[in-house]
C-alpha positions, 0 to 999 in steps of 0.5 A: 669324643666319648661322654665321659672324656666330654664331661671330664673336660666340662668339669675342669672347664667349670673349675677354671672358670669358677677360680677366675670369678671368684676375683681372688689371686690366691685361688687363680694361682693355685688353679694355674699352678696345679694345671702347670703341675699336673701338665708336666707330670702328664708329659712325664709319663708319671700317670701312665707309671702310677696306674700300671 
């Protein structure tokens, strides 16, 4: 794994970690629905057609 995929993975490792500490339901929510999101998209193929 390269130092950037690595740091990548830290950062939203961070981001998950801070919605969840922060105790509050609306802000965990987002988080879980934007991964969900971007997950299925990924599946999609949408990334790969937008930076074409």
């Amino acid at each position: 794994m390269s130092l950037t995929s690595l740091l990548f993975r830290l950062a939203r490792l961070s981001a998950d970690t801070k919605a969840i500490s922060s105790g509050k339901p609306g802000r965990i929510g987002r988080r879980a629905k934007n991964k969900i999101a971007g997950r299925l998209l990924g599946r999609a193929g949408i990334w790969r057609r937008l930076w074409k």
